[in-house]
N, C-alpha and C positions, 0 to 999 in steps of 0.2 A: 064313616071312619075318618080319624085325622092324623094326621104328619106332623110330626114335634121338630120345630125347624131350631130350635133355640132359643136360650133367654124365655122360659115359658110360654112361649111362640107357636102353636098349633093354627094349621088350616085344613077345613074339610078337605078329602079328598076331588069332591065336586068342582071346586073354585081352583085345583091348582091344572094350569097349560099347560106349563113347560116345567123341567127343572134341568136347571142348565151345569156343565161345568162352567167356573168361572177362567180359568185358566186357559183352556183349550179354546172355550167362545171369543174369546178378549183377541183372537187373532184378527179376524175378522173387523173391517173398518164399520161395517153395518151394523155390527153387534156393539162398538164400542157407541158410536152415534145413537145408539138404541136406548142404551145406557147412561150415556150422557143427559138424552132427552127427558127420559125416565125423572132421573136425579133432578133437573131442572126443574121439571112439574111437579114434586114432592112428592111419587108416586114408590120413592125407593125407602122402606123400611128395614135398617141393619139390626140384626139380632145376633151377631157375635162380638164376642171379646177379641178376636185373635183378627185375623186376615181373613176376610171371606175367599172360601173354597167353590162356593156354588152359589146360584140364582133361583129361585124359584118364583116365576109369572103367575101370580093368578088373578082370576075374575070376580071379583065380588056380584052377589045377589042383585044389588042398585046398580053394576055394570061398571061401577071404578074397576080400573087395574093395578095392580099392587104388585111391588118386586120387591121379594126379600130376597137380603146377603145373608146367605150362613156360613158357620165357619167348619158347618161338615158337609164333605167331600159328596157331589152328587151320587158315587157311586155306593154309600153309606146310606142315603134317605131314599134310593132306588131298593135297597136288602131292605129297608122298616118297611116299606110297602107291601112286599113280596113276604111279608114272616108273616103276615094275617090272613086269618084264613074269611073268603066269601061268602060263604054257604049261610 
């Protein structure tokens, strides 16, 4: 299954960690540092137009990590997860 993050942006569900709020995380001096480091190693891919809302971590197949900006609300790509059925 895959997560449509934006900007025709889909990741398996395998490869994603984390998905973060961007808002609520950003308190946190560790998360910004996190962040920051990310963005320095070119590991941060933005796929929105607006203001990113959320982060999503994931781990590629070759073991890169990759953080995307989206600009919907983690609490929106946490309900696409949840509407698909497993079986």
């Amino acid at each position: 299954m895959y997560l449509h993050l934006g900007k025709n942006v889909v990741v398996a569900y395998s490869e994603i960690v984390a998905v973060c709020d961007l808002d609520n995380a950003s308190h946190s001096h560790i998360t910004r540092a996190y962040l920051t480091a990310a963005e320095k190693s070119g590991q941060v891919v933005n796929v929105c137009d607006d203001l990113p809302k959320s982060f999503v971590v994931c781990k590629r197949p070759d073991g890169r990590q990759i953080l995307y900006l989206s600009q919907l609300a983690s609490s929106t790509l946490l309900k696409r997860t949840n509407t698909l059925s497993f079986e």
